[in-house]
C-alpha positions as CSV (number, residue, x, y, z in Angstrom):
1,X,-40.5,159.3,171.3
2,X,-37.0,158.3,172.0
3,X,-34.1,161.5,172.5
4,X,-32.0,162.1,169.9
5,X,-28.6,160.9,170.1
6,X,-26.0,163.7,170.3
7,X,-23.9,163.9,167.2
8,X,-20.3,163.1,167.3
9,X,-19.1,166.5,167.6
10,X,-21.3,166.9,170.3
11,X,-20.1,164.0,172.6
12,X,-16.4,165.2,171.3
13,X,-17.5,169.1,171.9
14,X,-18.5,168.2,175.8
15,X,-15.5,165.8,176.4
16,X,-12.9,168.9,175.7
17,X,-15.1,171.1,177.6
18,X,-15.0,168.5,180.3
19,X,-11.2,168.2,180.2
20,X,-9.8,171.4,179.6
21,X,-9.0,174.1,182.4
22,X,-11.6,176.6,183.4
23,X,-11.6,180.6,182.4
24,X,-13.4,183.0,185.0
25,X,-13.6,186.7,184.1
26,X,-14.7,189.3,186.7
27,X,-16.2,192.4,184.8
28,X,-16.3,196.1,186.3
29,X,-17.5,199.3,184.9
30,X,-14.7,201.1,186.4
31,X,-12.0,200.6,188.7
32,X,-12.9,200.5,192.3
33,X,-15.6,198.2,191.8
34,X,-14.6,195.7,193.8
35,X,-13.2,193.1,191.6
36,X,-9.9,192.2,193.0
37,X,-11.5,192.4,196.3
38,X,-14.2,189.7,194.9
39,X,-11.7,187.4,193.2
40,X,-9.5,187.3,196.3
41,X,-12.7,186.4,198.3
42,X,-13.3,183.6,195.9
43,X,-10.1,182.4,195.7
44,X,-10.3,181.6,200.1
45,X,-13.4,180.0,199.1
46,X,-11.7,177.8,197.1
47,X,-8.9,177.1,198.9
48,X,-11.5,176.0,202.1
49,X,-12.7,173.4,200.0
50,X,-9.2,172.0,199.5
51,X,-8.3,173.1,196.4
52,X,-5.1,174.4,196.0
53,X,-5.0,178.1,195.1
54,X,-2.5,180.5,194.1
55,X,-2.4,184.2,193.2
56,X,-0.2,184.6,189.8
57,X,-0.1,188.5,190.3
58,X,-2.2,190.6,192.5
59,X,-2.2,194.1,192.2
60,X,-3.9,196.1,195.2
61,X,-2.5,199.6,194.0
62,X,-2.0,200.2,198.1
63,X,-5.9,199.9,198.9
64,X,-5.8,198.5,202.4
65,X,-9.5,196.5,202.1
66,X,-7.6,194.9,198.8
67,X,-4.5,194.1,200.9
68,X,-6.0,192.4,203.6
69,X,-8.0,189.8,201.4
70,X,-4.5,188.3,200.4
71,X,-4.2,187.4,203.6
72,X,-2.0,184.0,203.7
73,X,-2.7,183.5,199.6
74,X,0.3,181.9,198.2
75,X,1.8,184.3,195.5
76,X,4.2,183.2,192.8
77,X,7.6,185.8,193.1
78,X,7.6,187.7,190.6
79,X,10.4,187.7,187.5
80,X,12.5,190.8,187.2
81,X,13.3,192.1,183.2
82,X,15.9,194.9,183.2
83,X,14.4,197.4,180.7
84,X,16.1,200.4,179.6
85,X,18.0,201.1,182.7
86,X,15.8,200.1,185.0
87,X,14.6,196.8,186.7
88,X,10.9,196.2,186.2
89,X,8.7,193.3,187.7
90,X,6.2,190.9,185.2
91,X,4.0,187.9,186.2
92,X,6.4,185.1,186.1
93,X,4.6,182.5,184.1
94,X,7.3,179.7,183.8
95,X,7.0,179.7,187.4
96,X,3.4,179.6,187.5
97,X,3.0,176.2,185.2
98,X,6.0,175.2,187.2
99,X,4.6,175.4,190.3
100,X,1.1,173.4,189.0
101,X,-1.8,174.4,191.2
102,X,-5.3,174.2,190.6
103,X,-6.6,177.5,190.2
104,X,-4.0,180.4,189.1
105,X,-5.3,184.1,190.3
106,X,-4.3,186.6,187.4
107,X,-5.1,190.5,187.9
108,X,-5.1,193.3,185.6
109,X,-6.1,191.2,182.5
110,X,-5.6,193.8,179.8
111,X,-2.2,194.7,180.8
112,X,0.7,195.0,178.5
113,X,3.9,193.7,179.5
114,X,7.5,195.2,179.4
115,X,9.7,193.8,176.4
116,X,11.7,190.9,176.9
117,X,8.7,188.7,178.4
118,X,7.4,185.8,177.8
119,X,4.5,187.3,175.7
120,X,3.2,191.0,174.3
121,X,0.0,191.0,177.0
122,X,-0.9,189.5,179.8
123,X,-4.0,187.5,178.5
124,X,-1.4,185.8,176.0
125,X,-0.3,184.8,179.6
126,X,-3.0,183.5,180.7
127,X,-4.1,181.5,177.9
128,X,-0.7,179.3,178.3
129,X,-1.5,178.9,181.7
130,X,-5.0,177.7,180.6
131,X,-3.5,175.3,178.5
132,X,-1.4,173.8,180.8
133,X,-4.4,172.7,182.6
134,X,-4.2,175.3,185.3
135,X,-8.0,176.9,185.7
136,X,-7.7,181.2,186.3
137,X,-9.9,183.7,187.7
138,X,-8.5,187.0,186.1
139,X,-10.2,190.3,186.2
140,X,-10.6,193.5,183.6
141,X,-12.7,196.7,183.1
142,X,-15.2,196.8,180.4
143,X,-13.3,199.9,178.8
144,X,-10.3,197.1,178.0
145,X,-12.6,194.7,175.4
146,X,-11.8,195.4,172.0
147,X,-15.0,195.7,170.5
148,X,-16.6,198.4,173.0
149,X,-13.1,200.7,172.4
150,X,-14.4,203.1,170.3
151,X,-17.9,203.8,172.3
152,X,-15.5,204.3,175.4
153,X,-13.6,207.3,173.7
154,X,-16.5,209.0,172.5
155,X,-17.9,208.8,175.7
156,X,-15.3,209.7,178.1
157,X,-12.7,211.1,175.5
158,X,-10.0,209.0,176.7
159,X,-8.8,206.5,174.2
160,X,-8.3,203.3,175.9
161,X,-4.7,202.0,174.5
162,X,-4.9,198.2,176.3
163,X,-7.3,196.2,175.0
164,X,-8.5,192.5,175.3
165,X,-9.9,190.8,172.2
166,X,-13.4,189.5,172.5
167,X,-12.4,186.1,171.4
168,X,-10.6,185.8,174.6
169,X,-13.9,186.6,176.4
170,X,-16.0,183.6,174.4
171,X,-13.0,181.4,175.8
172,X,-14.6,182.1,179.7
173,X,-16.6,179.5,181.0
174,X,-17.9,182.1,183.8
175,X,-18.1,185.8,183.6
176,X,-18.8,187.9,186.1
177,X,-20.3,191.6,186.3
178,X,-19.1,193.3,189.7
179,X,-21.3,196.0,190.4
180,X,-21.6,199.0,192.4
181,X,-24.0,202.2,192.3
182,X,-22.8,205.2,190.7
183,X,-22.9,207.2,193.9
184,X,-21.6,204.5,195.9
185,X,-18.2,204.1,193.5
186,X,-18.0,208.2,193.8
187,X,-18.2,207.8,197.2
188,X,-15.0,204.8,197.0
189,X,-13.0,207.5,195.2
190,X,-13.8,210.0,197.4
191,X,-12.6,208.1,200.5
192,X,-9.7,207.3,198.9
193,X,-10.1,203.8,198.1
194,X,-9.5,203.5,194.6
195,X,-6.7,206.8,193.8
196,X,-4.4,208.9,195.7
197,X,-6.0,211.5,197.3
198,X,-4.2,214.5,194.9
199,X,-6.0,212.3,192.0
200,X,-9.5,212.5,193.5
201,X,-11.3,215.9,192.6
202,X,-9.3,215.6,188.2
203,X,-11.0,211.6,188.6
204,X,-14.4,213.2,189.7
205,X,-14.8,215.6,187.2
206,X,-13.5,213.6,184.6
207,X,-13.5,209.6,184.0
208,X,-15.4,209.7,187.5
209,X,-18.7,211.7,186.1
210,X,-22.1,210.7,186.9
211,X,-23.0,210.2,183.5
212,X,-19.6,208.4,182.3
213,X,-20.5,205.9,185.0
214,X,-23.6,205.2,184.5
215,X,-23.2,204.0,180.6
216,X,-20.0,202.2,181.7
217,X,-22.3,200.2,183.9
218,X,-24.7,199.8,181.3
219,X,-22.1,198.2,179.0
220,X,-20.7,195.9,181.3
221,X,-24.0,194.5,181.7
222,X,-24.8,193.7,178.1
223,X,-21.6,192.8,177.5
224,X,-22.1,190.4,180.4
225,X,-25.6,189.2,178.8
226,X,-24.4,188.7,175.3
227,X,-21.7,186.6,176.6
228,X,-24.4,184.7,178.5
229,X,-26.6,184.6,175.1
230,X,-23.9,182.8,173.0
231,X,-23.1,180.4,175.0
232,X,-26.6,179.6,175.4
233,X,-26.8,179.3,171.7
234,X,-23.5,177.3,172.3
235,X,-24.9,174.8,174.7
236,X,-28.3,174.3,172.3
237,X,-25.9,173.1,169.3
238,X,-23.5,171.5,171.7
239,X,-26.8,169.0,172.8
240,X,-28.0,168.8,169.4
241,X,-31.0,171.5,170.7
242,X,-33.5,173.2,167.8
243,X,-31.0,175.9,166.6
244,X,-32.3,179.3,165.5
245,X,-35.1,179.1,162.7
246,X,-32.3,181.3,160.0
247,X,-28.9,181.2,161.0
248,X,-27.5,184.8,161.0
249,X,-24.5,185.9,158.6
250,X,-22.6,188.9,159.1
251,X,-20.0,190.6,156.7
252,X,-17.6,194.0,157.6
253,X,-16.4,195.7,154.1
254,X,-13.5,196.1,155.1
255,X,-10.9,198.7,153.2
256,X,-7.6,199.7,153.8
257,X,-8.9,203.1,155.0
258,X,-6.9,203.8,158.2
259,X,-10.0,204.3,160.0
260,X,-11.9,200.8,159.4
261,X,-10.9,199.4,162.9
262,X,-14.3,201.4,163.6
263,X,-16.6,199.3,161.2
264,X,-14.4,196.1,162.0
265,X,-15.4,196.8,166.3
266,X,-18.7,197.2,165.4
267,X,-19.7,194.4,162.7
268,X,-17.7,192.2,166.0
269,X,-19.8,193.7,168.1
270,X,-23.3,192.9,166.2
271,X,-22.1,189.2,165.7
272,X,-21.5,188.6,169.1
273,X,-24.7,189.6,170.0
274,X,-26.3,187.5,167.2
275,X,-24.2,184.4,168.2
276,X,-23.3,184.3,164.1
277,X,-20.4,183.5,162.0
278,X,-18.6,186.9,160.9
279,X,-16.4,187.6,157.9
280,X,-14.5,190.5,157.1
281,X,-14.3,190.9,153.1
282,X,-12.0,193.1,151.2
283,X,-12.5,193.3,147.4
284,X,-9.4,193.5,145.5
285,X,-10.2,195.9,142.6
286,X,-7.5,196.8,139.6
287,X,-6.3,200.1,142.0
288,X,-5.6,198.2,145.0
289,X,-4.1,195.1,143.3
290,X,-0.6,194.4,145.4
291,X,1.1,195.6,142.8
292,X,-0.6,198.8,142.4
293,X,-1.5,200.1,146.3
294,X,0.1,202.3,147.6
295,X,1.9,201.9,150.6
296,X,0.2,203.3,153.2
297,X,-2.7,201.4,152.1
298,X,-1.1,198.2,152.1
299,X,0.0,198.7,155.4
300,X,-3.2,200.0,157.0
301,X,-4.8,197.2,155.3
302,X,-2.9,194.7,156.9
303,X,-3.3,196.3,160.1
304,X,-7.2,196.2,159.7
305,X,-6.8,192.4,158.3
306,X,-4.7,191.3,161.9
307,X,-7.5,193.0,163.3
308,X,-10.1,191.4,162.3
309,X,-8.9,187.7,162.3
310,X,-7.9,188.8,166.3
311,X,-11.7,189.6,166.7
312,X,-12.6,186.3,164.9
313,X,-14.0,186.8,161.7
314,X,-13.0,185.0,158.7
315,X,-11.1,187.5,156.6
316,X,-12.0,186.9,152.6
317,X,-10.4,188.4,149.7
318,X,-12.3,188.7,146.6
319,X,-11.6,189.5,143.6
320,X,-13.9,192.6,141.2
321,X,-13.8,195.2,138.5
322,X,-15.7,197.2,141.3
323,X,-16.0,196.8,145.3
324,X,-20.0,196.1,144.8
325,X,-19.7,193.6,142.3
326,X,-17.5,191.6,144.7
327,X,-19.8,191.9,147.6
328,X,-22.8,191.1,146.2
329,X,-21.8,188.4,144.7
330,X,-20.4,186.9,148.0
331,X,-23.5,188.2,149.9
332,X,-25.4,186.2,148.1
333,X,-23.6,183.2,147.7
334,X,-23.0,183.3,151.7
335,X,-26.6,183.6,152.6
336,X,-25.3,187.2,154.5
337,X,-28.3,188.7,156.8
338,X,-26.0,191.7,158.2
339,X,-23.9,194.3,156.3
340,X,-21.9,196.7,158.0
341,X,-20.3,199.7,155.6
342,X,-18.0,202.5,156.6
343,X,-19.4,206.3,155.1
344,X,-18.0,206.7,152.2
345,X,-15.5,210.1,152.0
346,X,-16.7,210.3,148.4
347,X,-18.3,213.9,147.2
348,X,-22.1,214.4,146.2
349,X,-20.8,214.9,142.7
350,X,-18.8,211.6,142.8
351,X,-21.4,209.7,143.9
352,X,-24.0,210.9,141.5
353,X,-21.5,210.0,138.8
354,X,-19.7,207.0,139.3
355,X,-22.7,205.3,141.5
356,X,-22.5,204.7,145.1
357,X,-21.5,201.0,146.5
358,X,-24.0,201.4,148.8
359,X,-26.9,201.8,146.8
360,X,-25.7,199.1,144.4
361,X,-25.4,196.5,147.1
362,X,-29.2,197.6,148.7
363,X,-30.4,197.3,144.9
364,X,-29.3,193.7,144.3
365,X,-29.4,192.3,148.2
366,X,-32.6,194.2,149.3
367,X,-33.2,191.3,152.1
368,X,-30.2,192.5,154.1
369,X,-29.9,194.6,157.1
370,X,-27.5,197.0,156.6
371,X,-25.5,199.4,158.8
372,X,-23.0,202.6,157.8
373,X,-20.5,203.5,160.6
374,X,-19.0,207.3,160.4
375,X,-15.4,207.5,159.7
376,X,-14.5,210.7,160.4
377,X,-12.8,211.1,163.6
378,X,-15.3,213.6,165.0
């Protein structure tokens, strides 16, 4: 029996993969795992094979072992921005592009940069340096992805105020999870290789704890494998390979509660790992029209909107008398497998008598794995 021949969007789907410049990510749990050290080891590699290599920005944060791998690595200067009285130093991009090497090494990924540059953050950066056909090897700690910020802060209590969207991760060709033992990254910090030594004992106790550590590791690793599973799924469409038997659907009800970023992350998070199409949906009832909102609503909910297009789902306004009217009736025109739902705030007594959206949804989509993320700030 002959192959099949690969559709047209296929053929056209592995010509611009061919064509356009590569994205590696190097992933740590923490920092001190080694990932600038790894990069800068790859990037010698490279440049022994004759390919010309050049470091965009490198910070070392004074670790000698990080130091000596630049070794004779070209680095782009640096541009200068004057900021409030004082003269600060950004990746100088113009002069990256200008300078048109190969491969462009770009640390601290989820940085944000002073105003008056080129872009916001530096993975706006490095996606202009990807499109002008320069390849990167950048690096970031899993505590920077968008999607995972909110297990972060109720694990270590520190809420992470950089972040990297996810959609920048599916634009990787190659991610990377650098890896140490717990005890052995304990020991880094101990020794002084990854803070000062004042910072040492308040890093141990704190970030630095056995147990922080050990779940840090453990999601950098599935972050790592869903990454890994979609593009698997990827490559299976992209060669015209048997897809999945029922294609996955997920929605987020989204609201213009100040606290949906929580349910947005995590309806993100539970496409990713299913590989599916994602939509955020906000039913427009006769309280919220934008006549009638107030406006902290209106601007939380356009906050939560930006958010959610930045994560990648399609964001869908519909129209109802009643939010479950409106998303049941798009559930089931969309095929939808996956609901996620923030907890409502209502009372007992509310609920009893006006209904609750929940229930009304379960009642008239029964097929439909739902989940309801807390959104109280406990």
């Amino acid at each position: 029996m002959p192959a099949e021949r690969p559709t047209a969007d296929a053929l056209l789907a592995r010509i611009q993969q061919q064509e356009r410049a590569r994205l590696r990510i190097y992933i740590g749990a923490a920092p001190g795992v080694g990932k600038t050290y790894e990069m800068l080891q790859e990037a010698h590699a490279l440049r022994a094979r004759g390919l010309d290599v050049v470091a965009g920005l490198v910070e070392t944060y004074g670790r000698p072992d990080t130091q000596a791998q630049i070794k004779d690595l070209e680095i782009v200067p640096r541009r200068t921005i004057d900021y409030r009285g004082a003269t600060m130093e950004e990746m100088d991009v113009e002069a990256a592009i200008r300078r048109k090497p190969q491969v462009c090494v770009v640390d601290e990924l989820a940085h944000t940069n002073v105003p008056g540059s080129r872009h916001e953050k530096r993975y706006e950066d490095v996606l202009e340096i990807l499109d002008a056909g320069i390849h990167v090897m950048t690096a970031v700690n899993i505590q920077h992805i968008e999607t995972l910020n909110d297990a972060v802060a109720r694990l270590t209590g520190v809420r992470v105020r950089e972040t990297v969207p996810d959609t920048f991760l599916e634009r990787a060709d190659e991610i990377i999870n650098v890896d140490v033992t717990v005890e052995e990254l304990r020991n880094r910090l101990r020794q002084g290789k990854v803070y000062r030594p004042e910072k040492v004992e308040q890093a141990l106790t704190n970030f630095f704890r056995k147990g922080n550590l050990s779940t840090l590791r453990e999601l950098a690793l599935r972050a790592v494998a869903d990454e890994v599973g979609e593009k698997a799924a990827s490559y299976r469409q992209r060669e015209g390979l048997e897809p999945a038997l029922i294609p996955e659907r997920v929605i987020v009800c989204m609201s213009s509660n100040a606290l949906a970023p929580r349910v947005i992350r995590t309806g993100a998070r539970i496409a990713g790992r299913l590989g599916s199409k994602w939509y955020a949906v906000y039913v427009v009832t006769p309280g919220e029209h934008p006549a009638s909102i107030i406006r902290e609503d209106a601007a939380a909910l356009q906050q939560n909107i930006r958010l959610a297009e930045t994560l990648g789902a399609t964001v869908v306004r519909v129209k109802a008398d009643r939010p479950a009217e409106g998303l049941v009736a798009f559930a089931q025109r969309e095929g939808v497998t996956h609901v996620i739902f923030g907890q409502s705030a209502r009372s007992r007594w509310e609920v009893l008598w006006r209904g609750s959206t929940l229930d009304r949804f379960l009642s008239a989509v029964p097929d439909a794995a739902v989940q309801v993320v807390p959104l109280s700030e406990a």
